[in-house]
N, C-alpha and C positions, 0 to 999 in steps of 0.2 A: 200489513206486517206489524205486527203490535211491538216484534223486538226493537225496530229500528223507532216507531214513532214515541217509544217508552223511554229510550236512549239519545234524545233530545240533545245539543249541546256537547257529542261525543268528541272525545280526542282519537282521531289515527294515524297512527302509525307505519307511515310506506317505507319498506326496506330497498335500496335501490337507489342507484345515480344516474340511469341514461334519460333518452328523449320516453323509452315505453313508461319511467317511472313519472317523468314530467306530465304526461297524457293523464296518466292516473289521479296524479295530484291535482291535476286543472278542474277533471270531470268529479273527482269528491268537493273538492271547495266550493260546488256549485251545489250540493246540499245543504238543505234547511238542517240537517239532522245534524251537521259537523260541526264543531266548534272551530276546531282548531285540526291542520295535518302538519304532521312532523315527518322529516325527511332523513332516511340514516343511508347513505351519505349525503345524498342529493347532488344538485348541482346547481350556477347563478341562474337556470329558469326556474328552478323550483324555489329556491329564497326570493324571485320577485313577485309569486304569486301574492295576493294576498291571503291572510291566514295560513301563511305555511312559512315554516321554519326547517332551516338546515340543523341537522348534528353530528358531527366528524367522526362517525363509525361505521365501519366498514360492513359492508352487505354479508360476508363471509363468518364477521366476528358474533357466536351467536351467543357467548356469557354477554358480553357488552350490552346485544341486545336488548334479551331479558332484564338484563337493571335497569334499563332504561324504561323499558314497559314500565317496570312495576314505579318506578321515581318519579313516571310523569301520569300515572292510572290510566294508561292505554286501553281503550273500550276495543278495539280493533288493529289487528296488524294485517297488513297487506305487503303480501312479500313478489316482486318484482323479478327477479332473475332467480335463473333455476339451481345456484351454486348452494344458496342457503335453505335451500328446499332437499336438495338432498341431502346437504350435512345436518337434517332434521330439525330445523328452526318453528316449524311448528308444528312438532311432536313437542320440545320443550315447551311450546307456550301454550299445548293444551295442558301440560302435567299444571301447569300454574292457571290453568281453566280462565284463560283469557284468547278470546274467539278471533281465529285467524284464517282468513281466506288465502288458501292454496293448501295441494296436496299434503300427507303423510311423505317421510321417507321414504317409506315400503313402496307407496303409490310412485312415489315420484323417480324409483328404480327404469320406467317406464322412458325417461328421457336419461338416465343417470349412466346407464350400460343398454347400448344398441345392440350386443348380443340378446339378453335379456330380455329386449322389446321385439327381437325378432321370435325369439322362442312364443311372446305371449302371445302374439297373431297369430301363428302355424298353428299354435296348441286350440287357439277360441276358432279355429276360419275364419278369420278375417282377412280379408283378402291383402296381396303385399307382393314385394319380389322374392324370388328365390335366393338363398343366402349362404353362404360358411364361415365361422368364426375359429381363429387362429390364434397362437398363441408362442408360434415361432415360424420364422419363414420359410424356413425349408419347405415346412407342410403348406403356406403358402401358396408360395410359386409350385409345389410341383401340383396344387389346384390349378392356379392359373396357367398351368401349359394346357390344361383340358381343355379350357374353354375355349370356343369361337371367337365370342365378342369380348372386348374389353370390358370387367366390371367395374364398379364404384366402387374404390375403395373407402373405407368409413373406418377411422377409430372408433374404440369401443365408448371411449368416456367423456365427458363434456371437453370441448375445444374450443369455447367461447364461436360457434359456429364456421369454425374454420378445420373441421375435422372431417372432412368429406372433400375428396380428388376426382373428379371424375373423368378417368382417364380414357384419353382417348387412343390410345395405343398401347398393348401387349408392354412394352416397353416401359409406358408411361405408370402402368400398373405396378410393373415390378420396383420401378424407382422409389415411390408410395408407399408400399409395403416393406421394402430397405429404412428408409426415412425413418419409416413408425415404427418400427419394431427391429432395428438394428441400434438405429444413432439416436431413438428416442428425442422423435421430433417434439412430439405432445406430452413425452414425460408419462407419468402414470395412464393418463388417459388412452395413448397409446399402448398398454399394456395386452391387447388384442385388438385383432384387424380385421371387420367384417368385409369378403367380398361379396358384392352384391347385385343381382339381375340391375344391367342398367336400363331402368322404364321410358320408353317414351310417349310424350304426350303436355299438354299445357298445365301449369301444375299452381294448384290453388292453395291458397290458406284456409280453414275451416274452425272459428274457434266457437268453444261453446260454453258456457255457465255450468256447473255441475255441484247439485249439494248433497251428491252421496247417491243419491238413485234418479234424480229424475235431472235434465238437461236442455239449456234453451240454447238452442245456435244463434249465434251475429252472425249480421252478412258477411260472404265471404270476401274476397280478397286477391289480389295477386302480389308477390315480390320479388323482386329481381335479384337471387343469390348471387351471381356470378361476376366477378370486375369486367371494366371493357368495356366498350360497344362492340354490339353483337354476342357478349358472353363469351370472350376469348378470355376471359381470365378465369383465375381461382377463385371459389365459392367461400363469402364470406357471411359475417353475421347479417350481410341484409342490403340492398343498395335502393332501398324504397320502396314502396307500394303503394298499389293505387286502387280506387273503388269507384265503380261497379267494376264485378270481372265480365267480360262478356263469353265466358264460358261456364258459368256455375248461375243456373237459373232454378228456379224452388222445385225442380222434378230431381237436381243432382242433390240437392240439400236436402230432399226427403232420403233419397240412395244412401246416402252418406249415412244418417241418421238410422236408418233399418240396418245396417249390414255393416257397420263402422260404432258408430258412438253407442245405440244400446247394448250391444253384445259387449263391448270393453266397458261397460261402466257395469253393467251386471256382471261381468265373471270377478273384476277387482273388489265388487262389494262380496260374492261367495268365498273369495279369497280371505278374507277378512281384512281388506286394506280401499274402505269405500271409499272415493274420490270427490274431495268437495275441493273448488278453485275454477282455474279455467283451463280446459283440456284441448291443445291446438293439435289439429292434425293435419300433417302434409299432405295435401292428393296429388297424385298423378292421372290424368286422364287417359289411360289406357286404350288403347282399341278393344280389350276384353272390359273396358269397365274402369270403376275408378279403383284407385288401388293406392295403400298408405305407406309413403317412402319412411316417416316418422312421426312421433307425437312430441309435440313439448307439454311439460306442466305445469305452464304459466304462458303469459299474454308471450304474444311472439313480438318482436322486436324489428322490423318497425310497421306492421300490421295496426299497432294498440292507436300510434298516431292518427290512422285513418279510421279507424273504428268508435273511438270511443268518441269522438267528435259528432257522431251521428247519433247519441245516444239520447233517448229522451226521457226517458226512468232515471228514477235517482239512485247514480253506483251505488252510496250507500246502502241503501235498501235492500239491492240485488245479493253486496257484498255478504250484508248482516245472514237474508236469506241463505246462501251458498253454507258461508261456514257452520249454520247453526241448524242444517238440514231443513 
């Protein structure tokens, strides 16, 4: 990689506070290539790192950002949560042609609006659950009196991964779709209500390197969304993960990769919105086959912990690669 060895002593830039932005910052300070990693917000793991530094701006705020790149000569941003990825943080920091690993806005639409990401699968065949998107309840519930089984209800828009009910009764459904779209649980996000085939099966993480056309998978993953033991609670951002999964073995990682990851990285590059970052896909192991509940577009939360720990290439390099195709 001549970009990265030529960029010696770089300064980056991780946008982010949680534990996936800490993983992040651990596994770049572990580069020959990094000088220095700057943290906007961060948190006290990431100021005890060595070579990394906090600074008090908020992952959201994307003017702040930008001064900040350019004040401190930021060779690389790496953006961590997907809030500032779709309010297009690096669409701005390409116009200022400073190389940023994670999606476009356009791309990033894919985790930004669940209706949206449903239309993209049906539209490419990629395989997925059956779905309807709402936009007041009435139309709703009189879908859900059709149904048999109870759907999953899912806001439309980011919920900091608390936007997904998966109910287990008729009842439970209706309450869900009152919530979101009456007394505006989740606020804009909530501003449509996919219901959705509820899939069963053991359900993996699958994330993959992406610099626009071509794509490396890490091992997969499992994590536990749901509160509780035994998963009696609400689905939250994440209640840990663990690695190896003992159900994703390299014949479901090729699967994935033929009928999942190349078709959506090819249609979004014909689209005009190529996808360079890291493209997480939820699977469900189906009995017809795996099948994708969601994508995020950026490291998943708290997957990156397990992951990036086992990595033996140096993120930078990878990073440099991705954003610069």
């Amino acid at each position: 990689m001549a970009e990265a060895t030529e960029m010696a002593g770089a300064t980056v830039l991780v946008v982010g506070g949680g534990g996936r932005e800490h993983a992040i910052v651990w596994a770049l300070a572990k580069s020959a290539s990094v000088a220095e990693v700057i943290v906007a917000p961060g948190n006290p793991g990431t100021a005890a790192e060595p070579g990394c530094r906090n600074v008090a701006i908020e992952a959201t705020d994307i003017a702040a950002l930008i001064e900040l790149t350019m004040a401190e000569a930021v060779d690389l941003v790496v953006v961590g949560p997907e809030d500032p990825l779709v309010l297009g943080l690096v669409d701005r920091l390409t116009e200022q042609n400073i190389a940023a690993f994670g999606p476009s806005a356009a791309a990033s639409k894919l985790e930004g609006s669940k209706s949206h990401c449903k239309e993209f699968l049906l539209r490419n065949d990629i395989p997925t659950g059956r779905s309807q998107s709402f936009t007041d309840s009435a139309g709703a519930l009189a879908y859900l009196a059709k149904l048999v089984v109870p759907p999953v209800v899912k806001a439309d828009g980011l919920a900091a991964g608390k936007g997904v009910i998966v109910a287990e009764t008729h009842q439970d459904a209706e309450v869900a779709i009152r919530e979101i779209l009456d007394e505006g649980r989740f606020g804009e996000a909530g501003a449509e209500v996919l219901l959705e085939e509820r899939l069963h099966g053991a359900e993996v993480s699958i994330l993959a390197f992406c610099d626009g056309e071509r794509f490396h998978i890490m091992p997969a993953t499992q994590d536990h969304k749901r509160l509780l033991v035994g998963d009696d609670g609400p689905n939250t951002g994440g209640m840990g993960a663990f690695f190896p999964s003992p159900v994703a073995d390299d014949q479901l990682l090729a699967e994935v990769a033929k009928t999942v990851l190349a078709p959506t990285l090819a249609a979004l590059a014909a689209e005009g919105r190529p996808y360079r970052g890291v493209l997480y896909v939820g699977i469900m192991l189906t009995a017809e086959g795996p099948k994708v509940i969601e994508y995020n577009c950026r490291f998943g939360d708290p997957e990156t912990e397990v992951v990036l720990p086992m990595l033996e290439s140096d993120l930078y390099d990878i990073f440099i690669a991705c954003a610069t195709g």
